[in-house]
C-alpha positions as CSV (number, residue, x, y, z in Angstrom):
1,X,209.0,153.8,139.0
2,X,208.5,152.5,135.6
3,X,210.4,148.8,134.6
4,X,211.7,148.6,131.5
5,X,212.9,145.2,129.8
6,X,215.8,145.1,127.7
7,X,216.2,141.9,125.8
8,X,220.0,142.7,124.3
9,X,222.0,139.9,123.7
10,X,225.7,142.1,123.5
11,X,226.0,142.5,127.5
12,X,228.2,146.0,126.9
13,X,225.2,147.5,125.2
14,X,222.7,146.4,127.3
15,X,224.6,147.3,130.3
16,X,225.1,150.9,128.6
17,X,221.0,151.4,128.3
18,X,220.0,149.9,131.5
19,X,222.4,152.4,133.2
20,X,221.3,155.2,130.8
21,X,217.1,153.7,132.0
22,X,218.8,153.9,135.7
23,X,219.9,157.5,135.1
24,X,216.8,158.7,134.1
25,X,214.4,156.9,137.5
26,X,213.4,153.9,135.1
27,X,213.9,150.3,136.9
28,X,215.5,148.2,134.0
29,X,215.9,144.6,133.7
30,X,218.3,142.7,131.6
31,X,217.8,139.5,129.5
32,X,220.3,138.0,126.7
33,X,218.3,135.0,125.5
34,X,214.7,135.6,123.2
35,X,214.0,131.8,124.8
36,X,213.7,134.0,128.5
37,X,211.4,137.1,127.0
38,X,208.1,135.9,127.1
39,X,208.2,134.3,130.8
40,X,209.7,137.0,132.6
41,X,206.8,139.5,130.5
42,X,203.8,136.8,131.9
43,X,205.8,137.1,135.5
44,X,206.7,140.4,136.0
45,X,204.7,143.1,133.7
46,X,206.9,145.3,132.7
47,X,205.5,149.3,131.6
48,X,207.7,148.8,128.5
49,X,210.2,146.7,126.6
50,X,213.4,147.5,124.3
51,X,213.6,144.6,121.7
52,X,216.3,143.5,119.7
53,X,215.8,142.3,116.5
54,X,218.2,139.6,116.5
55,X,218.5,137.3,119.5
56,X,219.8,133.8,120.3
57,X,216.6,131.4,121.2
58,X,214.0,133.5,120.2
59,X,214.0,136.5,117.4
60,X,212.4,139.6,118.7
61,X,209.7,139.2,115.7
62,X,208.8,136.0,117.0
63,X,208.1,137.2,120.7
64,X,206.7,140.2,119.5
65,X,203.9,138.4,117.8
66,X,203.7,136.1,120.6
67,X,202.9,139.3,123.3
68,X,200.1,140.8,120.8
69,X,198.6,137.0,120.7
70,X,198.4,136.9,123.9
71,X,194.9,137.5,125.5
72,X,196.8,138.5,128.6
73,X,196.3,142.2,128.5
74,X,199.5,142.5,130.3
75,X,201.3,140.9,127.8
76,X,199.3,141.9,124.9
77,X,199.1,145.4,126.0
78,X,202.9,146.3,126.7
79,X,204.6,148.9,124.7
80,X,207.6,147.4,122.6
81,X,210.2,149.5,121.2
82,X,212.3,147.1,118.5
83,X,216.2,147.6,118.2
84,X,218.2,146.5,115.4
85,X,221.6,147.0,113.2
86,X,219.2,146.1,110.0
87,X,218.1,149.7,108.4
88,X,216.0,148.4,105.6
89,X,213.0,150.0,105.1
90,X,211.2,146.2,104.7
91,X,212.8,145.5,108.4
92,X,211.2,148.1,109.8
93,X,207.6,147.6,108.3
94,X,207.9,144.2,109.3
95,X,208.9,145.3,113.1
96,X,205.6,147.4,113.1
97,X,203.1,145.4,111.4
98,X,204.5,142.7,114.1
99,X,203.0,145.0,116.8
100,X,206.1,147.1,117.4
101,X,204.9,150.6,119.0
102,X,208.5,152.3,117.8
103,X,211.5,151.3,115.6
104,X,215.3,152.5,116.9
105,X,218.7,151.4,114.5
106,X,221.9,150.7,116.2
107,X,223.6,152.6,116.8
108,X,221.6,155.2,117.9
109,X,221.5,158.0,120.5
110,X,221.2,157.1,124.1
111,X,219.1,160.4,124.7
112,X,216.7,159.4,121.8
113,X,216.2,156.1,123.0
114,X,214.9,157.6,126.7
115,X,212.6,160.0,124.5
116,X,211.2,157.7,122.6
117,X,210.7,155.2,126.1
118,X,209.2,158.3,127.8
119,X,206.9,159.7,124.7
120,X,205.5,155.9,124.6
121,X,205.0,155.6,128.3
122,X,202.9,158.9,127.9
123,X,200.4,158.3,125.8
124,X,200.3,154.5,126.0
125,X,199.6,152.0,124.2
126,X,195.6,153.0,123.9
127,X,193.1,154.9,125.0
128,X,191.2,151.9,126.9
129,X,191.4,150.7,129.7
130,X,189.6,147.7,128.8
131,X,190.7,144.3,129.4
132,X,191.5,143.0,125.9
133,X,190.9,145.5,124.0
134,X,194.2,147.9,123.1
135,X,193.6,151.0,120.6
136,X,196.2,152.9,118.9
137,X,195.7,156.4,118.0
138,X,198.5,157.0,116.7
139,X,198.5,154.1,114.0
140,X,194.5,153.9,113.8
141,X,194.6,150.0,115.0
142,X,192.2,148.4,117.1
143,X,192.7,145.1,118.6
144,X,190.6,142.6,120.6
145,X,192.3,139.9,122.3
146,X,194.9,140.3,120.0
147,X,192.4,140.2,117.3
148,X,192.5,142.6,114.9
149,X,189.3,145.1,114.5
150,X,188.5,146.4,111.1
151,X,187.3,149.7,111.8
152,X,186.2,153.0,109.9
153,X,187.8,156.6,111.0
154,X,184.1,156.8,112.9
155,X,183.9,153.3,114.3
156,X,187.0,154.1,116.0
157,X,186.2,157.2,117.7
158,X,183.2,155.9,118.7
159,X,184.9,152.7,120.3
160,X,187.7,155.0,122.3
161,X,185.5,157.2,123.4
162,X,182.9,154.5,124.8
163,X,186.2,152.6,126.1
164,X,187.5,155.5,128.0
165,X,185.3,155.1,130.5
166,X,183.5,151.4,130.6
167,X,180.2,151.2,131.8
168,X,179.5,154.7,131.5
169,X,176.4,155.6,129.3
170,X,176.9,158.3,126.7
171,X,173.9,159.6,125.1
172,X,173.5,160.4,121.4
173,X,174.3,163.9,121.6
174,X,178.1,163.6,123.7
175,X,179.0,161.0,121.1
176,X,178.1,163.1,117.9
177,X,179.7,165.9,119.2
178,X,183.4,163.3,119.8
179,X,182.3,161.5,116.3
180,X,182.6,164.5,114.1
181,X,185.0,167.1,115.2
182,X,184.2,169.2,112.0
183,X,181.1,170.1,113.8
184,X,179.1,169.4,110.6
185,X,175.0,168.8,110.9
186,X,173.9,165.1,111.2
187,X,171.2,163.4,112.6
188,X,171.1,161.7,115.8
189,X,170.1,158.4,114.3
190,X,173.6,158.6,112.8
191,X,175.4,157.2,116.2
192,X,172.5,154.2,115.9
193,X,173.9,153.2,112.4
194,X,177.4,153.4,113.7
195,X,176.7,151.2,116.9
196,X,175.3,148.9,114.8
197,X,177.9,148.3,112.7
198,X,180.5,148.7,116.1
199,X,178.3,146.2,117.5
200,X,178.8,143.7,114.9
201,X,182.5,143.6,114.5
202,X,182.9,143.4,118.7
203,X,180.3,140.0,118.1
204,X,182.7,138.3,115.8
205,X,185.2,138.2,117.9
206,X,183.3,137.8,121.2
207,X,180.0,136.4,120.2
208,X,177.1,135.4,122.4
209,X,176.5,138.8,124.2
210,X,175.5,142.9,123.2
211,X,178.7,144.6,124.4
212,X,177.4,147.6,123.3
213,X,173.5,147.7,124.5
214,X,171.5,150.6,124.4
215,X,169.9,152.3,127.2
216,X,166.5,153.4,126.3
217,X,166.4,157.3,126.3
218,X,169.6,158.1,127.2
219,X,172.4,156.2,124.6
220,X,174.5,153.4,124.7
221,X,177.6,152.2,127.1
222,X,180.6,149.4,126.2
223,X,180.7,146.3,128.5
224,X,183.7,144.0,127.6
């Protein structure tokens, strides 16, 4: 059974989607003050939480930046849907460029809230199960220990492919044929280029060690 945290501050709303969560096999928790948020995240990992915008203590902004700080992946890596009575467009870019995975306005549809939880809890917050490391299909963003990773359309292919399965080696050929999905004709020094570059942004923000080395004759493998 998946938890779900709903840091609501009006108890007869948050009463309303914690039974709706109940209804539908979730395990939902309550909390009323942002001040609580973060602790009970670092205690109890929840699979998801449902953010209000506007709390007492703590604004959900705030916490929200806090989790995506964190390099706790199970703080850093939890899905957060924000909630809020403010429709502005600006409100909403600000929600997701905080690290929001999904933006709902009050009041909104009970049923559509439990899609959106589910459709999250599906496809997760990236392809990697990496410590550290969280990708974002969906929103092309790459982020290690809540660093952000500047990365081309092939740069990030190449990372989630490598990080779906760590320590795996993947030679040239596998890669080329995930890198460019067009099928066009390139050569197999290509993926060297693109490692190289890969290799360099992963060493800025972990620096000392190869987390991408080669394997002579065969390809290359991630090791975070």
């Amino acid at each position: 059974m998946k938890t779900i945290l709903v840091v609501e501050d009006e108890p007869k709303l948050a009463a309303l989607v914690a039974d709706y969560l109940r209804a539908n096999e979730f395990a939902a928790h309550v909390i009323g003050d942002g001040l609580q948020a973060v602790p009970w995240v670092k205690a109890n990992s929840p699979d998801l939480i449902l953010l209000d915008l506007m709390l007492p203590g703590r604004d959900g902004l705030e916490i929200c930046r806090e989790l995506r700080a964190s390099n706790d992946p199970r703080m850093h890596d939890v899905p957060v849907i924000m909630v809020t009575a403010r429709v502005e467009e600006i409100d909403r870019l600000v929600g997701l460029e905080a690290g929001a995975d999904d933006y709902v306005c009050k009041p909104f549809s009970m049923r559509e809230l439990v899609a959106r939880v589910k459709a999250i809890l599906r496809r997760g917050r990236g392809a990697a199960p990496v410590p550290g490391l969280a990708l974002d299909e969906s929103r092309h963003v790459a982020q290690l220990d809540g660093k952000p990773l500047e990365l081309t359309p092939v740069e990030f292919r190449l990372l989630a492919m490598l990080a779906s399965a760590p320590g795996k080696v993947f030679s040239r050929a596998s890669l080329l044929e995930r890198l460019y999905p067009d099928h066009r004709v390139v050569a197999d020094r290509t993926v060297d280029a693109h490692v190289k570059n890969l290799r360099k942004k992963l060493g800025e923000l972990r620096p000392g060690e190869d987390r991408l080395p080669s394997i002579y004759g065969v390809g290359y493998k991630l090791e975070l």
